[in-house]
C-alpha positions as CSV (number, residue, x, y, z in Angstrom):
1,X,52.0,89.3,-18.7
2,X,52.2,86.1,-20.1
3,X,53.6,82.6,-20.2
4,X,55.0,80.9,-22.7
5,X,51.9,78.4,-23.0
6,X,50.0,79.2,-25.5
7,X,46.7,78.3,-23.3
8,X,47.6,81.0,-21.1
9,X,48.3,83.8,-23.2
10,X,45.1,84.1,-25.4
11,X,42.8,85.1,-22.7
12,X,45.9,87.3,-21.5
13,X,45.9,88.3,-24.9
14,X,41.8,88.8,-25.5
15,X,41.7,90.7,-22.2
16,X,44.4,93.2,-23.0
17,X,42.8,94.0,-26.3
18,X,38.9,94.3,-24.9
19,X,40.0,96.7,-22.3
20,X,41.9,98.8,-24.5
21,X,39.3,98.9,-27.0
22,X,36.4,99.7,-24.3
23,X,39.0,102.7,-23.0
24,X,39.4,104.5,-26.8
25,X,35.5,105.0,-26.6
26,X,35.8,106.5,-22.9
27,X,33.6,103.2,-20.9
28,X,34.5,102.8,-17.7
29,X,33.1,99.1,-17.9
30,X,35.9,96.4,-17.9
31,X,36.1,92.7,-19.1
32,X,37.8,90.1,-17.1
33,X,39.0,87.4,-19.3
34,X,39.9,83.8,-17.4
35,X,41.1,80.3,-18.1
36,X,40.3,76.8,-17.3
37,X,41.3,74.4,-20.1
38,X,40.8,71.2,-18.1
39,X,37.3,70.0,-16.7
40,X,37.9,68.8,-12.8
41,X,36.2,65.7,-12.0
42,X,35.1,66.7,-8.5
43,X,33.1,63.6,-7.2
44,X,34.7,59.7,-7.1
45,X,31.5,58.8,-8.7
46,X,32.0,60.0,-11.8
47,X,35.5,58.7,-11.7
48,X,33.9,55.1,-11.1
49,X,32.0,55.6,-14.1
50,X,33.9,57.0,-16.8
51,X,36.3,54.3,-15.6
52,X,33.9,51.3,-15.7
53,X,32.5,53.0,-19.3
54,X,36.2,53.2,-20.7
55,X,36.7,49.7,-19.3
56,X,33.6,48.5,-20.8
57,X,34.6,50.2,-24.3
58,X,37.7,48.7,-24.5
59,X,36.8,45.4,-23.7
60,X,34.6,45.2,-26.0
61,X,36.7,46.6,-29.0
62,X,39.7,43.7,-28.0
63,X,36.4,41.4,-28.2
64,X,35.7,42.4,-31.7
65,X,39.3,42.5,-32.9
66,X,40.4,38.8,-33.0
67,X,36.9,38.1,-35.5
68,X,37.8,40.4,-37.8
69,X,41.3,39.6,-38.4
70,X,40.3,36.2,-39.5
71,X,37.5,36.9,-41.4
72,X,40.2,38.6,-43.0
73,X,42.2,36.1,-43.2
74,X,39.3,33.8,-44.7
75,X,38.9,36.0,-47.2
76,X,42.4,35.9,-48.1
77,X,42.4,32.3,-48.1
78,X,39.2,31.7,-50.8
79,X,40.6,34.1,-53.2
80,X,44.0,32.1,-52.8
81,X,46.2,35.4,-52.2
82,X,48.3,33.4,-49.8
């Protein structure tokens, strides 16, 4: 009934227990439980841009890193810590 992943087996798990519940009160209705834990990125478009934003992103955070670290070091260096 189900895997040992724990994605898989609470839908398993949800299903089993909604059916059985809708059977103790005598419904013939039934719920179909499914899932999909990973959005599929269908069109090379979007690839292209959620690269080119991730790209962007990072290059701009290694842009901002070397400033920081010596103001830091600045500031170290007028209070005489070193």
């Amino acid at each position: 009934l189900c895997s040992i992943e724990p994605i898989n087996c609470l839908p398993v798990l949800m299903n089993i227990l909604s059916n059985t519940f809708l059977r103790l009160f005598n419904s013939t209705a039934r719920i179909r439980v499914w899932s999909d834990p990973f959005y599929r990125i269908e069109s090379p478009h979007t690839k292209e841009s959620l690269f080119v934003f991730c790209l962007t992103y990072v290059l701009t955070l290694a842009a901002g890193l070397p400033p920081h670290f010596a103001m830091s070091s600045m500031e170290d260096y007028k209070v005489k810590s070193i």
